[in-house]
C-alpha positions as CSV (number, residue, x, y, z in Angstrom):
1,X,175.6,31.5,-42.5
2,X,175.4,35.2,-42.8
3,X,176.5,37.3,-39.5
4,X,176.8,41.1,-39.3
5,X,179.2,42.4,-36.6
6,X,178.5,45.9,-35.6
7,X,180.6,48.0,-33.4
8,X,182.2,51.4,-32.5
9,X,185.7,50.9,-33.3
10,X,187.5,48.2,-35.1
11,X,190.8,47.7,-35.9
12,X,192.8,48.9,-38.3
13,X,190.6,51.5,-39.2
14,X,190.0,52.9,-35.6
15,X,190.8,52.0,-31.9
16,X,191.0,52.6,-28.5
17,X,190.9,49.8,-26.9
18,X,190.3,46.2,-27.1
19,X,187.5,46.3,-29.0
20,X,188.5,47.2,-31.9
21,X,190.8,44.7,-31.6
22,X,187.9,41.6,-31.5
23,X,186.2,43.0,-34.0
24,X,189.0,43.5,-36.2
25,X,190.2,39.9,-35.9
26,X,186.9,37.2,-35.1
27,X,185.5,38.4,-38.4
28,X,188.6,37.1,-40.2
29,X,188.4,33.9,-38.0
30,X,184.5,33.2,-38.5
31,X,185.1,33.8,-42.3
32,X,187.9,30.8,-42.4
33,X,185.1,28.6,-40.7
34,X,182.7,29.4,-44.1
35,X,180.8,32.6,-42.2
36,X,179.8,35.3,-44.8
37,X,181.0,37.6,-42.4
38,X,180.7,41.7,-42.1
39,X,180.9,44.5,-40.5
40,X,179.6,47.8,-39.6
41,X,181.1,50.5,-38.3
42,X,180.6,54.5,-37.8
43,X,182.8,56.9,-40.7
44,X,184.7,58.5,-38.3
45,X,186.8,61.5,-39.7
46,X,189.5,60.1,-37.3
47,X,189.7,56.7,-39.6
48,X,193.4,55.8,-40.1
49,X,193.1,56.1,-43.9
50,X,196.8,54.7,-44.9
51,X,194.8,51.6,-44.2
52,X,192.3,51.8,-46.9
53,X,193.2,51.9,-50.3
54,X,189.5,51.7,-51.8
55,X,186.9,52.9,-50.3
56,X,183.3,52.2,-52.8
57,X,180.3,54.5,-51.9
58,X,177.1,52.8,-52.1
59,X,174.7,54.7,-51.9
60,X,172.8,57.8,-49.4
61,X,169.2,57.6,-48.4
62,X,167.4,60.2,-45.3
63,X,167.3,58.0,-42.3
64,X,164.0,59.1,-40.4
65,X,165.6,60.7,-37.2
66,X,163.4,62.4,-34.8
67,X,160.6,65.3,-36.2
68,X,162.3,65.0,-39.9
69,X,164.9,62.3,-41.6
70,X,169.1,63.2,-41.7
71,X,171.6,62.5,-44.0
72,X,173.0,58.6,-44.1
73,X,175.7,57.3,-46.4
74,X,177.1,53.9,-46.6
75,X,180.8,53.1,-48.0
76,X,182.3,50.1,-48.1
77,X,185.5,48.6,-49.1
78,X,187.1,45.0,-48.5
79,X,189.9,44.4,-46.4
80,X,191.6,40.9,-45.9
81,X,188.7,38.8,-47.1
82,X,186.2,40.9,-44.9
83,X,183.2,43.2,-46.3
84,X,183.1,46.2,-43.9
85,X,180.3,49.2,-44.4
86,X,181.2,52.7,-42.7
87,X,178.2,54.6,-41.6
88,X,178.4,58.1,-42.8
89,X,177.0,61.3,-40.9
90,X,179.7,64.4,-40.7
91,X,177.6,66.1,-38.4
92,X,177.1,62.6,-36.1
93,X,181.3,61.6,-36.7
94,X,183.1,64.3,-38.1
95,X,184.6,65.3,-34.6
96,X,188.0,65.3,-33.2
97,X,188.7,61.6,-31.5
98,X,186.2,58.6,-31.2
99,X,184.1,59.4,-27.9
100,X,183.1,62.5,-26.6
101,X,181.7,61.6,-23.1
102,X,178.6,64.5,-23.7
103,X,175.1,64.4,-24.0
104,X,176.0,64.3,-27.6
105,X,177.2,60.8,-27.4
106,X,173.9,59.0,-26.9
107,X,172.2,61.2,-29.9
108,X,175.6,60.0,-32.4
109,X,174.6,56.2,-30.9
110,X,171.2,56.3,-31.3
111,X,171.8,57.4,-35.2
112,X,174.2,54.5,-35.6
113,X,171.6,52.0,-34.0
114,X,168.9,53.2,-36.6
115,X,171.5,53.4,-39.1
116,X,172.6,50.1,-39.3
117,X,168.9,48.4,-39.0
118,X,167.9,50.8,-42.0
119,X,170.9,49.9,-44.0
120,X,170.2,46.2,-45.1
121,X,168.0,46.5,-47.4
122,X,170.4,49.0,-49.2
123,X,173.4,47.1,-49.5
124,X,171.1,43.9,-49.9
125,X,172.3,41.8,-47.1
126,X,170.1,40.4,-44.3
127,X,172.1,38.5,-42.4
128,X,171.3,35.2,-40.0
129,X,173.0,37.2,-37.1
130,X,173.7,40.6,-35.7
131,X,176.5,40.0,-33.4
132,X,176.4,43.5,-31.5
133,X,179.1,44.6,-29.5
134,X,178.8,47.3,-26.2
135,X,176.4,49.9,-25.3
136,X,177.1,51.8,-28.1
137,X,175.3,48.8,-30.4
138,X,172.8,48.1,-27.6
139,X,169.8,49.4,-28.6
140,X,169.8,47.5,-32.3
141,X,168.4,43.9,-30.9
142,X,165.9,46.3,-28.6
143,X,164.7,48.5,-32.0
144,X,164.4,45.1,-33.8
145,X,162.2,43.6,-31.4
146,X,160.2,46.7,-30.7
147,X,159.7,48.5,-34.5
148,X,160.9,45.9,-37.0
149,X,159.8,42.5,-36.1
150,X,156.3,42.7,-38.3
151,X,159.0,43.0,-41.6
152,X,159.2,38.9,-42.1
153,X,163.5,40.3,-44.0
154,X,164.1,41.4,-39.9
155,X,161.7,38.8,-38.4
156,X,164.0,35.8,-38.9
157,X,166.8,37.8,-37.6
158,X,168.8,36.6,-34.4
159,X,171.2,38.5,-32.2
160,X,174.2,38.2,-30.0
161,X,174.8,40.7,-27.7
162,X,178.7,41.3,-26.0
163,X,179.6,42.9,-23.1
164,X,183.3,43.7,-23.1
165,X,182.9,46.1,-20.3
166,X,179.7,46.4,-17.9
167,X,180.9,49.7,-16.3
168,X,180.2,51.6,-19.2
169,X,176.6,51.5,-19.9
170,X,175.5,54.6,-22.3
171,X,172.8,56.3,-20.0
172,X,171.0,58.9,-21.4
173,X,167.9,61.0,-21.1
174,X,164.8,59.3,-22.4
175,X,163.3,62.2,-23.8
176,X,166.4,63.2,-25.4
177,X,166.4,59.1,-27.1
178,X,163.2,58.2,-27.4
179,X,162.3,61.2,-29.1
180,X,164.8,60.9,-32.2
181,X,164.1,57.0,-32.0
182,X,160.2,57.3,-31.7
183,X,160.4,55.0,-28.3
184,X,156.8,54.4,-27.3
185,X,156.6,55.3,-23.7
186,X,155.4,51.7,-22.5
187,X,159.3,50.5,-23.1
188,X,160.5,53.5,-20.4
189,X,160.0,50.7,-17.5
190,X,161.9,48.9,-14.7
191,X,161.7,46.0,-17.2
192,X,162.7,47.8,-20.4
193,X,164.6,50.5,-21.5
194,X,164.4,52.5,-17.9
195,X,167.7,52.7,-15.6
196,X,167.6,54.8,-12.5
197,X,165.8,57.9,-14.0
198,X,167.6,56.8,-17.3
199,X,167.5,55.3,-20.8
200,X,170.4,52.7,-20.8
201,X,171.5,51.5,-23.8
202,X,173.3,48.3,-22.2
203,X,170.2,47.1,-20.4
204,X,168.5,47.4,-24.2
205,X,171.1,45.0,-25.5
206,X,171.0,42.8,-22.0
207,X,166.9,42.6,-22.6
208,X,166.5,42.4,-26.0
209,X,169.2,39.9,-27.3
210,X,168.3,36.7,-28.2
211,X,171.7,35.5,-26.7
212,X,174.2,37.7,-24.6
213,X,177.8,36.7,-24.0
214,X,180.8,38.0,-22.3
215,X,184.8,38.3,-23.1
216,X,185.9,35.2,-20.7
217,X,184.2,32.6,-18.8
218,X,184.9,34.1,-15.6
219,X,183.6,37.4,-16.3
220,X,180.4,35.7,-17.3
221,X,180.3,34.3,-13.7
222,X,181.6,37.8,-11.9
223,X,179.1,39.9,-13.7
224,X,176.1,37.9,-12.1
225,X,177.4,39.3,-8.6
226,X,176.9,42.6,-6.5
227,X,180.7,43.4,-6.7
228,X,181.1,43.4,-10.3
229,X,178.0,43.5,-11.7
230,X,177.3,47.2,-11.7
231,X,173.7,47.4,-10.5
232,X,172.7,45.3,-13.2
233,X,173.7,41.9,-11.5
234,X,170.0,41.4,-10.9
235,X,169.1,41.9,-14.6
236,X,171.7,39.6,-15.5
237,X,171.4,36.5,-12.5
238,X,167.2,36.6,-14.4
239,X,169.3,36.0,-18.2
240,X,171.8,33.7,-16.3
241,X,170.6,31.1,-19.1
242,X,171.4,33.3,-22.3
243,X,174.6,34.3,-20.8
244,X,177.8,32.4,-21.8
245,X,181.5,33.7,-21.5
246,X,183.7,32.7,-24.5
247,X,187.1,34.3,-24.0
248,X,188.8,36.4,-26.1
249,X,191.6,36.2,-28.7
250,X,194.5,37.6,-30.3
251,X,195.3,38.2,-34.0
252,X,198.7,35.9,-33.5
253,X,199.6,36.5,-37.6
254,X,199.8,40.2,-36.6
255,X,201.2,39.7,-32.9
256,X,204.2,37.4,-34.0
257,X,207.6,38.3,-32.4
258,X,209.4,36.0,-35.7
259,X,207.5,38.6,-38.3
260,X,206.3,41.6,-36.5
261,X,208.2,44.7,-38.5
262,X,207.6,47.0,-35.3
263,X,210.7,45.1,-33.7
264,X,214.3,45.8,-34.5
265,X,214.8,42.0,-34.4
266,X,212.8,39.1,-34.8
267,X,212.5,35.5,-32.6
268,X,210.8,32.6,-31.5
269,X,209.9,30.4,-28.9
270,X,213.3,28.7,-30.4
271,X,215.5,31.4,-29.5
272,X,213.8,34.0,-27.4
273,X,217.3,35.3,-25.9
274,X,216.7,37.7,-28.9
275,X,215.0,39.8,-26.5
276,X,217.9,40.8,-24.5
277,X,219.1,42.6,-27.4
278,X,215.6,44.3,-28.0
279,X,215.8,45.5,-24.6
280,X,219.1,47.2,-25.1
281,X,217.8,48.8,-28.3
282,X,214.6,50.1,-26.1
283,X,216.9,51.3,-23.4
284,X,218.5,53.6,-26.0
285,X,215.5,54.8,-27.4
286,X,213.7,55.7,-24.4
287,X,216.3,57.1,-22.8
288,X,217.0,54.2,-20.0
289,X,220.1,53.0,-18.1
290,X,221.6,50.0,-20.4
291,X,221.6,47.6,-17.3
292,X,221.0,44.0,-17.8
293,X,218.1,44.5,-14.8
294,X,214.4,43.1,-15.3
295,X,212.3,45.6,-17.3
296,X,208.5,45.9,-16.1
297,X,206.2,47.3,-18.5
298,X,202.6,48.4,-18.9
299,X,200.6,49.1,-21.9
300,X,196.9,50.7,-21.0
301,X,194.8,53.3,-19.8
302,X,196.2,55.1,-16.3
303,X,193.1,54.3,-14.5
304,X,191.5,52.4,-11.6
305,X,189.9,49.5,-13.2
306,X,194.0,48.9,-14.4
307,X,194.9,48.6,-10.6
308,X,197.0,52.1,-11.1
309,X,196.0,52.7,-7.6
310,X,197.7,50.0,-6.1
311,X,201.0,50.7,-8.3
312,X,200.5,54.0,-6.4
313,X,200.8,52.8,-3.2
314,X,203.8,50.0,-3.6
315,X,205.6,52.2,-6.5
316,X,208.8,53.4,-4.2
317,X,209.0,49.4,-3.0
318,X,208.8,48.4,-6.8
319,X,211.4,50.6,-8.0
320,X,214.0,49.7,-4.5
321,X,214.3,46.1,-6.5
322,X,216.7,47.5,-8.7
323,X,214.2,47.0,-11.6
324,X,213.4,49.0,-14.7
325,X,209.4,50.0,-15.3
326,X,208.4,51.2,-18.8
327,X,204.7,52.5,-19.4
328,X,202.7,53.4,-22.0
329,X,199.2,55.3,-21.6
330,X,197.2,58.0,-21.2
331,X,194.8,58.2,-18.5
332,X,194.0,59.9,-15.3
333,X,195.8,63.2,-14.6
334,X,196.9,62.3,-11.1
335,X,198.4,58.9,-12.0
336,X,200.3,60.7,-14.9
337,X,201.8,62.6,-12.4
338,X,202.8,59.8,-10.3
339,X,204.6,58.5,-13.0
340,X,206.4,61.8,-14.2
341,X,207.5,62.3,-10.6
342,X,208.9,58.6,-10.5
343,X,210.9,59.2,-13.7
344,X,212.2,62.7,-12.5
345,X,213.3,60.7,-9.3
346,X,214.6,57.6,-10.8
347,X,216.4,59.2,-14.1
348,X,217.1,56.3,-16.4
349,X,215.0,53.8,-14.2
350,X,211.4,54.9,-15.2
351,X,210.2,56.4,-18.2
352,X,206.0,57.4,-19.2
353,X,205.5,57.3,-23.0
354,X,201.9,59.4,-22.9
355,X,200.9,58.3,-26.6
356,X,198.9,56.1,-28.4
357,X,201.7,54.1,-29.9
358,X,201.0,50.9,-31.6
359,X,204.7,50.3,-32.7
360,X,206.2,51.4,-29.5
361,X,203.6,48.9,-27.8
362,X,204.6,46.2,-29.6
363,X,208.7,47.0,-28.6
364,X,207.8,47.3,-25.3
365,X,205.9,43.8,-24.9
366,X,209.1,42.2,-26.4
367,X,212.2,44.3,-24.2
368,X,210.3,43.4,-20.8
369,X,210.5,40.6,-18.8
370,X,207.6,41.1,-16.7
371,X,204.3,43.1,-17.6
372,X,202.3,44.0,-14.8
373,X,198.5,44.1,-15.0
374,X,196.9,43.9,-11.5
375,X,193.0,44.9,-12.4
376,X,190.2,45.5,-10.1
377,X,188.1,44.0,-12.9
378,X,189.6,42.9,-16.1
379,X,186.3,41.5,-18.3
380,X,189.2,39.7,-20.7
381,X,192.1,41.9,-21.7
382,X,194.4,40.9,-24.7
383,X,197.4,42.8,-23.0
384,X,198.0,39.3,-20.9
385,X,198.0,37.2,-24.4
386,X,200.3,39.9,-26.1
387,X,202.4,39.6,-23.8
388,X,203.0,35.9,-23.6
389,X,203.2,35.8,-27.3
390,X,206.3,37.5,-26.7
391,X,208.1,35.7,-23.9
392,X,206.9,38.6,-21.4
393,X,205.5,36.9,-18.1
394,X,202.2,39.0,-16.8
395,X,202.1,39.4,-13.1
396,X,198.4,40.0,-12.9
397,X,195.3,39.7,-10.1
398,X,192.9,36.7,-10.7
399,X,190.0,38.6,-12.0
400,X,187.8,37.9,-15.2
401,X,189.8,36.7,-18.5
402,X,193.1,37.2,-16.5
403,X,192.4,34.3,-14.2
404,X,191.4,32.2,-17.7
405,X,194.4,33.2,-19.6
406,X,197.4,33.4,-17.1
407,X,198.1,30.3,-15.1
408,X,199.7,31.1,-11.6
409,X,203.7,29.4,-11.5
410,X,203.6,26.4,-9.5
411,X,207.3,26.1,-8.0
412,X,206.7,22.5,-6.6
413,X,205.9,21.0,-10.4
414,X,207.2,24.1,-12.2
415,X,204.1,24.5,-13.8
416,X,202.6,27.5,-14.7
417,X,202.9,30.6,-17.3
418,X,202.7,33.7,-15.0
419,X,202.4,35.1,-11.4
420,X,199.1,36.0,-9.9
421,X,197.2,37.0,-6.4
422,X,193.7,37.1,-5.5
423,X,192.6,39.9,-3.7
424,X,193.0,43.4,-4.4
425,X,195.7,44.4,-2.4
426,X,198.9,46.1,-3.2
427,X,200.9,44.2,-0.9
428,X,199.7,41.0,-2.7
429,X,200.9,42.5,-5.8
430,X,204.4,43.5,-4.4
431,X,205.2,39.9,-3.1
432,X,204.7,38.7,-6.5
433,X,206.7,41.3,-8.6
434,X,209.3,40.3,-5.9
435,X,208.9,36.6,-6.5
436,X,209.1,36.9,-10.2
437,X,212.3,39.1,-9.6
438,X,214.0,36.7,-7.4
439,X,213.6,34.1,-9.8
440,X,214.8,36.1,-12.8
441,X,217.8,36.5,-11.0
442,X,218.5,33.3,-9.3
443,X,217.2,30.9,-12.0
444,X,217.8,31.3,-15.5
445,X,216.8,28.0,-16.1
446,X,213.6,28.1,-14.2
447,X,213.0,31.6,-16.3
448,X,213.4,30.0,-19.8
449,X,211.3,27.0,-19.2
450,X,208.5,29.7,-18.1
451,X,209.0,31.4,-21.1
452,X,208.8,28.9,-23.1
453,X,205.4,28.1,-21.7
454,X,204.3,31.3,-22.0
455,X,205.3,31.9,-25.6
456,X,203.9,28.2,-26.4
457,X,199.9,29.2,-25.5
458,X,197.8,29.6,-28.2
459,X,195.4,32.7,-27.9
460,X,194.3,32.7,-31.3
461,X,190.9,32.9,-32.6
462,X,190.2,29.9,-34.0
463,X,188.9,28.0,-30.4
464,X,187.2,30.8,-29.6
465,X,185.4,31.2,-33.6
466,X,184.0,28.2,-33.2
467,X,182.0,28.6,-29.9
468,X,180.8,31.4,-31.7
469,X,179.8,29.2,-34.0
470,X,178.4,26.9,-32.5
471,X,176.4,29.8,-30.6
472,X,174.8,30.8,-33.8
473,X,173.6,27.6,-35.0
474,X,172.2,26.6,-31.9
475,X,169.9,30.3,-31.9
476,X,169.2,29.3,-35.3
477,X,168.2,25.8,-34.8
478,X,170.9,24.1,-36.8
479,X,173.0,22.1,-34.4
480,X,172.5,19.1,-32.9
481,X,171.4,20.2,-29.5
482,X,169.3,22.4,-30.6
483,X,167.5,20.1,-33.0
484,X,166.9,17.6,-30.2
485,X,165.7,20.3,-28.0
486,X,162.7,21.5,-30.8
487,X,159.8,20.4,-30.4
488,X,158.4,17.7,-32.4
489,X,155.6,19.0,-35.3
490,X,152.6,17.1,-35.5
């Protein structure tokens, strides 16, 4: 089976945020399972290039782009097993950063969606599947369906479309789109392409897809509601039946406390009191109190959808535990100035790390005891799974792939592999930092056995590979099910 993942980021070449980290890792996953897997990507000039050693250009054609054609290159290199294809443009990718949040944004898109349609016939692979991932891909399965499908090479091709996050939608001016895209105007509609006023490239992907999944089960369920589903729910509740939820993984080779070189020691679920000592080397380096006090910890954006607001309101009750609270983000101005007030008033208590720090991350996830991740909406989030992988238990809201990951502690069968609330309420979240506390404290032995647990889950790819898998062959007719649901030729 040939599948072709396209996406805007993917790690290690360039991320922001979880993304890149799905379609840096299932790829590698699918492969194992016999996929001829590959990927597509934009040439960013941000690309961490200490990653690629070499990089092969294939060839440069002029991609017809509005009243002319622009430049389009294609390089490729391979990179643990995995063929990937950069998308080249200077003038579309050659800026500072990975998103711009302009007008300009929904042009760059639009070129990539073109771009990558246009591009199999040059490097001579038309897959089974284009697994598309987030607005920025959204339009590809819509331009299939509307301006390739008479070519019998694109025809026979399926796609997969993934939300990882509704909120973000990529809503832009028709004219502006349609224009450089030669959109016929019958698509601008309530039941195509149009969005309040708006093209949106989402509700493309959402229309258009032949299947369209979500990063967790729950999530899949959430999105089909008022609350969470972003004035799409409607849209959505009519493709209830091509929507599933599979939830997402980590790359456990990469995030393994017994291996991981980012860590000044290495463990194991067999002897995880090696983290004491990587807290005390954290405490120097950051500039903490070297207290043997639990260490709270987030890694993420400083925004609202990451609960920041109810840290807000419950910060000065957090910190009067006696606790230690460790963050790493950049985000909103007015929550990094929460923090930098808390760490000028609690010198050697708090500390705000405002990088993009991979290696610092992954320090951090093994010197706390506790990371804290109380989301309004949370579609998956790997930050949960990282942190179990290293014996750090999540206190996080029951929302999306946190309520499928993290199971709440259980103190009448001592079951469980984290702390959790339902509703979104601050004081909800401060009785169970305050649990988790009390029984860091009072129970050592009740801590290690949840530990344990946590570091015992398995969050790799592999379960979650083959549902993909299985969701391929059944669009393409090749399971079981789907063989018995064909019709029967006379």
């Amino acid at each position: 089976m040939k599948v072709l993942f396209c996406a805007s980021e993917c790690f290690p070449f360039v991320k922001t945020g979880g993304l890149a980290d799905v379609v840096g890792s299932l790829p590698k996953e699918l492969l194992k399972q016999d996929c001829d897997v590959r990927v597509m990507i934009p040439k960013y000039r941000v690309i961490d290039w200490s990653y690629i050693t070499a990089m092969e250009h294939i060839c440069h054609f002029q991609l017809p782009f509005g009243d002319g054609s622009v430049f389009c290159g294609i390089d490729s290199l391979e990179y643990e097993g995995v063929r990937f294809y950069f998308i080249d443009n200077l003038a579309m990718f050659g800026h500072d950063g990975v998103y711009t949040g302009d007008e300009q944004e929904g042009y760059r898109y639009a070129f990539f969606c073109r771009a990558v349609l246009d591009a199999l016939p040059k490097v001579d692979f038309f897959p089974d599947v284009i697994h598309c991932n987030d607005w920025q891909t959204g339009l590809i399965p819509a331009l299939l369906k509307m301006q390739y499908a008479n070519d019998p090479d694109y025809a026979k091709i399926k796609t997969v479309y993934t939300i990882h996050n509704l909120r973000f939608q990529g809503l832009y001016r028709w004219d502006r789109i349609s224009s450089v895209l030669h959109l016929d105007g019958r698509y601008f509609t309530p039941d195509g392409l149009e969005f309040y006023g708006l093209l949106s490239f989402m509700k493309g992907g959402i229309i258009y897809a032949d299947r369209i999944t979500t990063v967790s089960p729950t999530y899949a369920r959430e999105i089909c509601m008022e609350y969470y589903g972003e004035r799409l729910d409607g849209l959505l509740r009519a493709r209830s039946y091509s929507l599933s939820g599979i939830l997402n993984g980590i790359d456990t080779q990469s995030y393994n406390p017994a291996t991981d070189p980012a860590l000044p020691e290495h463990y194991s679920i067999r002897n995880p009191r090696v983290k004491k000592s990587i807290k005390t080397a954290l405490q120097k380096e950051l500039g903490l109190a070297e207290r043997d006090v639990p260490m709270l910890s987030i890694v993420s954006r400083l925004t609202d959808q990451k609960g920041l607001d109810l840290i807000a309101c419950v910060l000065n009750e957090i910190l009067s535990l006696d606790v230690q609270f460790v963050i790493v983000g950049l985000g909103e101005q007015r929550y990094t100035d929460m923090l930098r007030d808390a760490q000028r008033r609690h010198p050697g208590a708090v500390v705000l790390c405002s990088v993009l720090d991979e290696k610092l991350a992954r320090r951090v996830y093994a010197a706390s005891d506790l990371y804290l991740m109380p989301s309004q909406f949370e579609p998956c989030g790997l930050s949960q799974m990282i942190a179990m992988r290293y014996g750090t238990i999540p206190v996080v809201r029951e929302t999306g792939g946190l309520k499928d990951s993290v199971l709440p502690y259980n103190k009448y069968t001592d079951e469980g592999t984290g702390f959790c609330f339902m509703n979104y309420n601050a004081h909800e979240m401060l009785y169970q930092i305050e649990d988790a506390v009390r029984y860091w404290r009072n129970d050592p032995a009740m801590w290690n056995r949840l530990v344990h647990r946590a570091m015992k889950e398995d969050f790799s790819w592999k379960a979650s590979a083959k549902k993909y898998l299985a969701l391929y062959k059944e669009m393409l007719g090749l399971s079981p099910r789907a063989r018995k649901k064909a019709p029967v030729q006379a």
